[in-house]
MIKOLPA-651457 format. One line per field, with one value per atom (N, C-alpha, C, O): residue number from 1; residue in three letters; atom name; x negated, y negated, z. Coordinates in Angstrom, 1 decimal, decimal comma. Layout:
residues N
num NUM:... $
residu Ala:... $
atome CA:... $
px X:... $
py Y:... $
pz Z:... $
END
This chain:
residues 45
num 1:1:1:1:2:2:2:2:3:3:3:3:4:4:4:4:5:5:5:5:6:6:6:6:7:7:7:7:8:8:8:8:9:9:9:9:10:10:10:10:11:11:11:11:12:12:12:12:13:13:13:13:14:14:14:14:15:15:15:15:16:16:16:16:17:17:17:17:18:18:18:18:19:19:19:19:20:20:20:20:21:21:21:21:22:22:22:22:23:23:23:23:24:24:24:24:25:25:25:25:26:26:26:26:27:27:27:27:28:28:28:28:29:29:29:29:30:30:30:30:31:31:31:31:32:32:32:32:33:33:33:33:34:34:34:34:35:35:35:35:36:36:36:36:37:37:37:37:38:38:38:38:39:39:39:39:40:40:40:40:41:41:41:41:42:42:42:42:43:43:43:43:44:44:44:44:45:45:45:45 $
residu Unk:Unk:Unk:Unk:Unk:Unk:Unk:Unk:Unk:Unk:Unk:Unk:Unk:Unk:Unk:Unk:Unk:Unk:Unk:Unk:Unk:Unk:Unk:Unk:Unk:Unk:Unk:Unk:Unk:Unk:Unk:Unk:Unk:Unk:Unk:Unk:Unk:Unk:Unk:Unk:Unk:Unk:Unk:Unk:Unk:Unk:Unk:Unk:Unk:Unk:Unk:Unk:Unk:Unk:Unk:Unk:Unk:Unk:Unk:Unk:Unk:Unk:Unk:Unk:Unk:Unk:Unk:Unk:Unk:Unk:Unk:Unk:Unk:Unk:Unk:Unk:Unk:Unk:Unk:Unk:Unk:Unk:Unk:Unk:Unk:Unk:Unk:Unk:Unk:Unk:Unk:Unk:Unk:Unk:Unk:Unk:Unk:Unk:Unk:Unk:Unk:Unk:Unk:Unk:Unk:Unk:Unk:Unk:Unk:Unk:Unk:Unk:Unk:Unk:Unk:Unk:Unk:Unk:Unk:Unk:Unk:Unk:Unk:Unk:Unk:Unk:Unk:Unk:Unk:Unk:Unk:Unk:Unk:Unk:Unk:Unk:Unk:Unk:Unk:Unk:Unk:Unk:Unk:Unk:Unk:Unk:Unk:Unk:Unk:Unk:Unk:Unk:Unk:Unk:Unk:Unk:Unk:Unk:Unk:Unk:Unk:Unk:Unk:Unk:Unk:Unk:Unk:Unk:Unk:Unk:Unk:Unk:Unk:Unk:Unk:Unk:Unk:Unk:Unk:Unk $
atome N:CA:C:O:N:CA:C:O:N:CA:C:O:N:CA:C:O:N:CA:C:O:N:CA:C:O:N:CA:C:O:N:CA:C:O:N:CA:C:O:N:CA:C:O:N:CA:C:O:N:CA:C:O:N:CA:C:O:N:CA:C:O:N:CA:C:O:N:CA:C:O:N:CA:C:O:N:CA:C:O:N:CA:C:O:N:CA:C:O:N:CA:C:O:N:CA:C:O:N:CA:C:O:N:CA:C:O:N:CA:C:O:N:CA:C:O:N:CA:C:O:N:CA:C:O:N:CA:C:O:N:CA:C:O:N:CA:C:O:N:CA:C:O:N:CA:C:O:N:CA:C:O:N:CA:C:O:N:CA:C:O:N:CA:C:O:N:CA:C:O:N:CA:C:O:N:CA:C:O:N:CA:C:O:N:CA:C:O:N:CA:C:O:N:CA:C:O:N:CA:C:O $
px 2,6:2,6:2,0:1,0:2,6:2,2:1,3:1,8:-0,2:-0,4:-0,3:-1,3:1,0:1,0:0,9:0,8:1,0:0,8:-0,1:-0,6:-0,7:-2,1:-2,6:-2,0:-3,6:-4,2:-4,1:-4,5:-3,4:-3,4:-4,2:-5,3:-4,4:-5,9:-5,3:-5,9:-4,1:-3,9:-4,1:-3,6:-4,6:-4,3:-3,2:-3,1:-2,4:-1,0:-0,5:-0,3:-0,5:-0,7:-1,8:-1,4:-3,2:-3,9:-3,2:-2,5:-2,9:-2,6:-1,4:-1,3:-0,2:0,5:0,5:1,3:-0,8:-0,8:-1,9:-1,9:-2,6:-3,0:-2,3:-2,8:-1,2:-0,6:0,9:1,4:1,2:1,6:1,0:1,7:-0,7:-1,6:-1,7:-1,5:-1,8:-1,8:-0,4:-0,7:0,8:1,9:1,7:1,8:1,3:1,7:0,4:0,7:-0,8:-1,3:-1,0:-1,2:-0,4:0,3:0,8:0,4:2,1:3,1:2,3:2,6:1,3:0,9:-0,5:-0,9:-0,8:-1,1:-0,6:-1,2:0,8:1,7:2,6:3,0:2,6:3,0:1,9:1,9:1,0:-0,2:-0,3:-0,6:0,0:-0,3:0,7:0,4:2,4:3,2:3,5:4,5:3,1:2,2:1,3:1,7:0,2:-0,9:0,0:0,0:0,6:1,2:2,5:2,7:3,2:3,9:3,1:3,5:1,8:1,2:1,0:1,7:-0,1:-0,4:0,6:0,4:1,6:2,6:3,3:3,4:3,5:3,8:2,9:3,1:1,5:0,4:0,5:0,4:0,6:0,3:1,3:0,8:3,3:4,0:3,1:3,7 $
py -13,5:-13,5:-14,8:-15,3:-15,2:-16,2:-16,1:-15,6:-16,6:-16,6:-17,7:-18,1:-18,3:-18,8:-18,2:-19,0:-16,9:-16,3:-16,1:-15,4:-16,4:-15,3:-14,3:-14,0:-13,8:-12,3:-11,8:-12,4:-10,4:-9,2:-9,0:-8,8:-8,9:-8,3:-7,3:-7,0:-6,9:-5,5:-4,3:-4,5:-3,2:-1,9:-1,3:-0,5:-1,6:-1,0:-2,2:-1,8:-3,3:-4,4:-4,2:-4,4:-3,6:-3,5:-2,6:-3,0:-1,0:0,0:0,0:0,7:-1,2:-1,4:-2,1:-2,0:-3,0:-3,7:-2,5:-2,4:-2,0:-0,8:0,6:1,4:0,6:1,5:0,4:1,0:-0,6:-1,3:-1,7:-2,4:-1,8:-2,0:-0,4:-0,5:0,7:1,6:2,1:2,7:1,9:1,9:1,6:2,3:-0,3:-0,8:0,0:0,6:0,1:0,9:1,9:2,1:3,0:3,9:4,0:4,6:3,1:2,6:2,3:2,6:1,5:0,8:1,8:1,7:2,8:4,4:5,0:5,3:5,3:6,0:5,2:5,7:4,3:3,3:3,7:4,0:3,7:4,0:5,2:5,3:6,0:7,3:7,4:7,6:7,3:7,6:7,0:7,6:5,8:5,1:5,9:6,1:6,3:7,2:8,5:8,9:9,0:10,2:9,8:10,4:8,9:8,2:8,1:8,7:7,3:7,3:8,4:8,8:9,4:10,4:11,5:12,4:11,0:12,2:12,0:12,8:10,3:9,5:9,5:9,3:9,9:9,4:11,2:11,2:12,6:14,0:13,8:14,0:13,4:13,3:12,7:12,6 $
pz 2,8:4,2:4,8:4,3:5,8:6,2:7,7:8,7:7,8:9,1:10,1:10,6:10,4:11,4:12,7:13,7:13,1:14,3:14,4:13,6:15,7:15,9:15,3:14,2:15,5:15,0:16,3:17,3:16,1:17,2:17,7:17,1:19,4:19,9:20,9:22,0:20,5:21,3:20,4:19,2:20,7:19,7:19,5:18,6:20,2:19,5:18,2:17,0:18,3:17,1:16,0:14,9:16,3:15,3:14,8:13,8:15,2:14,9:13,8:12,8:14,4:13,5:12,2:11,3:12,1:11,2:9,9:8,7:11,0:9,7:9,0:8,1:9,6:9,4:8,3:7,4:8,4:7,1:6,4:5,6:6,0:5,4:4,8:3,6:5,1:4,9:4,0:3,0:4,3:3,6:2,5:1,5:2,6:1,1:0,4:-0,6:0,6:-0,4:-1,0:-2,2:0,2:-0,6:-1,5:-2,5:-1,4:-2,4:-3,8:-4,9:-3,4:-4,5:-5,7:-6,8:-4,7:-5,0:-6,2:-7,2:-5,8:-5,7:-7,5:-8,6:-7,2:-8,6:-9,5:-10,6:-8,8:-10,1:-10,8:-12,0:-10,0:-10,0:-11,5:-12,7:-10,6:-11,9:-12,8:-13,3:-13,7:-14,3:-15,4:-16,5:-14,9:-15,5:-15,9:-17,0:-15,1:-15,8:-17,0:-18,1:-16,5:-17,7:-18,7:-19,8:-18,7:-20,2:-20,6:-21,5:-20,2:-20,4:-21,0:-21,8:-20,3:-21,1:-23,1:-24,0:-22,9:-24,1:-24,8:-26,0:-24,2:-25,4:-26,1:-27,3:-25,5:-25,5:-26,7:-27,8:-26,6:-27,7:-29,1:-30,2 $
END
């Protein structure tokens, strides 16, 4: 990402930027998560 734009100083801008901050962690949660159960299950065989 690049910051050439400002940083948001309205709350609907904050709001949005933590809520796609929020997203990608999900995601990146969520990769983990199924991941661990992937091994777990390969390692149980």
């Amino acid at each position: 990402m690049l910051w050439s734009d400002p940083p948001p100083h309205k709350p609907s801008d904050l709001l949005r930027a933590a809520q796609t901050r929020l997203r990608r962690v999900g995601w990146v949660m969520a990769a983990v998560v199924v991941f661990v159960l992937l091994m777990a299950l390969s390692a149980r065989r």
